[in-house]
C-alpha positions as CSV (number, residue, x, y, z in Angstrom):
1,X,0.0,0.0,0.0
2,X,3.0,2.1,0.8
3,X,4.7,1.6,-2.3
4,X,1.4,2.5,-4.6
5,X,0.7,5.7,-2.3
6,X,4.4,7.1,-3.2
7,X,4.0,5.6,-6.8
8,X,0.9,7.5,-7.1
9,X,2.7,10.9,-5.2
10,X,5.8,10.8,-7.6
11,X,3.6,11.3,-10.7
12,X,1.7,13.9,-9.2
13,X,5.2,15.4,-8.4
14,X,6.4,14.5,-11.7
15,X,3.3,16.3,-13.6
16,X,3.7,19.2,-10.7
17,X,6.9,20.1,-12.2
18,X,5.8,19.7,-16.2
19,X,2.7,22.2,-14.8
20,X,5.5,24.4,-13.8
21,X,7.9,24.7,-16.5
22,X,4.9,24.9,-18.9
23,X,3.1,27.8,-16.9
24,X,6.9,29.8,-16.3
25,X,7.5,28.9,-20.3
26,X,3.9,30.4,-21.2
27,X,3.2,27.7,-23.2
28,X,0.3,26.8,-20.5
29,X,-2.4,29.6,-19.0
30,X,-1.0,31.7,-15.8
31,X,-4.1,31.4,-13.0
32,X,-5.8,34.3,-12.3
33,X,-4.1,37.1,-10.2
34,X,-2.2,35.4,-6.8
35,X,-4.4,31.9,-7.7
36,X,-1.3,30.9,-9.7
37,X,0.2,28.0,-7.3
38,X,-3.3,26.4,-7.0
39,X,-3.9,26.7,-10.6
40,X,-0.9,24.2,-11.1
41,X,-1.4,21.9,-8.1
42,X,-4.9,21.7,-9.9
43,X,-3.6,21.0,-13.0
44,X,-1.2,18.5,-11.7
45,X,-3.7,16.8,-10.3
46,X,-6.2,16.4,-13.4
47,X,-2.9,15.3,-15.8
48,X,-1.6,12.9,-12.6
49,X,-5.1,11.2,-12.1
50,X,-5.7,9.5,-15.5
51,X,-1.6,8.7,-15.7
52,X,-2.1,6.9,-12.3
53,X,-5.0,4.6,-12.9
54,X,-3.7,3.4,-15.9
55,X,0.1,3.5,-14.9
56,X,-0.5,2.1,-11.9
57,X,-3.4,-0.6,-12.3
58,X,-1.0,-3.9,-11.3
59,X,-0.1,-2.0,-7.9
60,X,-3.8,-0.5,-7.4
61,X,-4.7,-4.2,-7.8
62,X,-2.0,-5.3,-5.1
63,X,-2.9,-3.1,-3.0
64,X,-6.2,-3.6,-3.0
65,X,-5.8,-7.4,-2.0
66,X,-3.6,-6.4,0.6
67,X,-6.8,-4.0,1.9
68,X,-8.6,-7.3,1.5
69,X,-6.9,-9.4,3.4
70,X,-6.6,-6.7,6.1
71,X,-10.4,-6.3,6.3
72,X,-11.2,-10.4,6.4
73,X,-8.6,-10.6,9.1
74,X,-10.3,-8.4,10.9
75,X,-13.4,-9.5,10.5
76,X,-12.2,-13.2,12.1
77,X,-11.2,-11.9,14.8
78,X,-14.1,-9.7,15.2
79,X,-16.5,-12.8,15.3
80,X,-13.9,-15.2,17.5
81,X,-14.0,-12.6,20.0
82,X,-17.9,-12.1,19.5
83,X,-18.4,-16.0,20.0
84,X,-16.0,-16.2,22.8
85,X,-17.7,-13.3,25.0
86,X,-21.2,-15.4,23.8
87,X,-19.6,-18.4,25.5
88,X,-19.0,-16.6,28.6
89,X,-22.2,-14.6,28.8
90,X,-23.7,-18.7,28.7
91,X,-21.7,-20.1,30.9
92,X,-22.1,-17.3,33.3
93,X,-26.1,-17.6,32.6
94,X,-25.4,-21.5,33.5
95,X,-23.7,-21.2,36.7
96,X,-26.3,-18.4,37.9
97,X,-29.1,-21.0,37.2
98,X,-28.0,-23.3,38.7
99,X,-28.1,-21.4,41.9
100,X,-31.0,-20.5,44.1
101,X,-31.2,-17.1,45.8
């Protein structure tokens, strides 16, 4: 998951700097007034995204097995400790039955 994420962030930075050559060469459009820096971060981000998910689709689908297996994990557990505090709430049940006041 860690390697996709910085995957994913070095062609953001990647397209961040192509943004910024092409804004300071005036081949691209400046932003308007002092919006300039988010005009490129935006930009970045709209080239970046569609690079990514096609770039990137074996470590998306990596990661996302990984996510997975996390979530199935802790769904066992989840139940196993659900069914073991069941146990205990009938055997305590049990023993108090058992008993007379």
């Amino acid at each position: 998951m860690l390697r996709y994420t910085l995957m994913r962030l070095g062609i953001f930075v990647g397209c961040l700097g192509v943004v910024w050559g092409l804004v300071y060469a005036g081949l691209a459009p400046r932003g308007l007034g002092a919006s300039n820096g988010m005009w490129m971060v935006f930009l970045a981000l709209v080239i970046s995204a569609p690079i990514s998910f096609v770039a990137l689709r074996k470590e998306r689908d990596k990661a996302s097995v990984q996510i997975v297996q996390r979530v199935d994990r802790a769904k066992a557990n989840l139940e196993a400790n659900r069914t073991q505090e069941d146990d205990a709430v009938d055997a305590a049940a049990l023993a108090h039955d058992g008993k007379t006041p």
